[in-house]
C-alpha positions in Angstrom: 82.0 111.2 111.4 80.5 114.6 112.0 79.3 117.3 109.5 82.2 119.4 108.1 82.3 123.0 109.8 82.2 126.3 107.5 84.4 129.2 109.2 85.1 132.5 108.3 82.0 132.1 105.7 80.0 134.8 103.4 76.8 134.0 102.0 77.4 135.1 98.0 73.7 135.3 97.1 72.6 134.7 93.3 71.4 137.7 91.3 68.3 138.0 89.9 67.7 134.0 91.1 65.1 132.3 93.4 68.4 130.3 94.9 69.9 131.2 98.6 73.4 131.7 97.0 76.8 129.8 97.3 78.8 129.9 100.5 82.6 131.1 100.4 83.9 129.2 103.6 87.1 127.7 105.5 85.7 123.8 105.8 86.7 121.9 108.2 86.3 118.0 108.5 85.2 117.9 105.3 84.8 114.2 104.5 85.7 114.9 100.7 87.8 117.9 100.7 91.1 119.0 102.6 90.8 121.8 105.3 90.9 124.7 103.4 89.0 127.5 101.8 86.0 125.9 99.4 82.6 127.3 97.5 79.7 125.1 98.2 77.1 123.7 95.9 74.0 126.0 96.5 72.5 126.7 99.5 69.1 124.7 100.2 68.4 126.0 103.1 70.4 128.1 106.3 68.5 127.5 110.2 67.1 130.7 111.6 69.8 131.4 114.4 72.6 130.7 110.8 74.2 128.0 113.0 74.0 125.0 110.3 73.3 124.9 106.4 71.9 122.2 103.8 73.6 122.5 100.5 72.8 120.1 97.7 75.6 118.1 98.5 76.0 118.0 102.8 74.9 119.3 106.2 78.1 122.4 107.4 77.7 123.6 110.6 78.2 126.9 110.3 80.7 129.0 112.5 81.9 132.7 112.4 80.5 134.6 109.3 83.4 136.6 107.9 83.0 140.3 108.7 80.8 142.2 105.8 83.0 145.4 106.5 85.9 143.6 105.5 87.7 142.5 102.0 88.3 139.3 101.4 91.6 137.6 101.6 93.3 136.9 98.2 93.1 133.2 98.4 89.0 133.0 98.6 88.9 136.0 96.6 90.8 133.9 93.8 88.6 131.2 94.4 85.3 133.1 94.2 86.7 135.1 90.8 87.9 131.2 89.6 84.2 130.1 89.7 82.4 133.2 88.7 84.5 133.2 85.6 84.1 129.4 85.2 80.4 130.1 85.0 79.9 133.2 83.3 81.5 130.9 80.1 78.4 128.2 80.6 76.0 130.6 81.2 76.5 133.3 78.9 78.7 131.8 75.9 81.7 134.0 74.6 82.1 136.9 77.1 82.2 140.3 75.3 84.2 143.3 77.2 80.9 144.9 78.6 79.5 141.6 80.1 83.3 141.2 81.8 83.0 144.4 83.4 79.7 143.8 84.5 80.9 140.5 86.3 84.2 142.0 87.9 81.7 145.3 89.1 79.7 142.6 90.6 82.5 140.3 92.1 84.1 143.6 93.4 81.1 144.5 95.1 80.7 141.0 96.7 84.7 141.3 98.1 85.4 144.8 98.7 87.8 146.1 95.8 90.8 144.8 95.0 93.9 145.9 96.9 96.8 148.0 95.1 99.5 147.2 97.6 101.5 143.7 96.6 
């Protein structure tokens, strides 16, 4: 079986951390997951020419990053705010409103803001 391909990927680096970051990817081949939109366990290391990546789990050969001058779509935005929020209760305990804010300023300026238009 080959290794699982990451399309339409962005790089969500950690603050204030020593880790690479997480990617937000479309997988492909994945020999766990359906095809679909996923967040990988961190990042161990990315090649120089950011054609293949190591995660703690697997080896994803990386395809086209997702453009930076872009929003996200709402389905990997969902999944990005799912996990920064799933997180934020481990890491920090009960959230308080200024701690929330901080996090959706954050996630906001990992995304692009949210759209008004439904």
């Amino acid at each position: 079986m080959s290794d699982p391909v990451l399309r339409n990927w962005r790089l969500i680096a950690f603050k204030d951390s020593s880790r690479l970051g997480i990617f937000l990817g479309e997988v492909t081949n994945h020999p766990l997951l359906n095809d679909g939109w996923i967040i990988t366990s961190p990042v161990r290391w990315i090649s120089d020419d950011r054609n293949c990546t190591r995660t703690e789990s697997r080896l994803y050969k990386l395809g086209d990053e997702f453009p930076r001058d872009q929003p996200l779509p709402e389905k990997p935005r969902n999944i990005l705010f799912t996990r920064l929020f799933e997180n934020f209760g481990k890491s920090f305990g009960v959230a308080t409103l200024e701690q929330l804010g901080e996090l959706m300023e954050y996630a906001n300026h990992l995304c692009g803001p949210l759209s008004s238009a439904h």
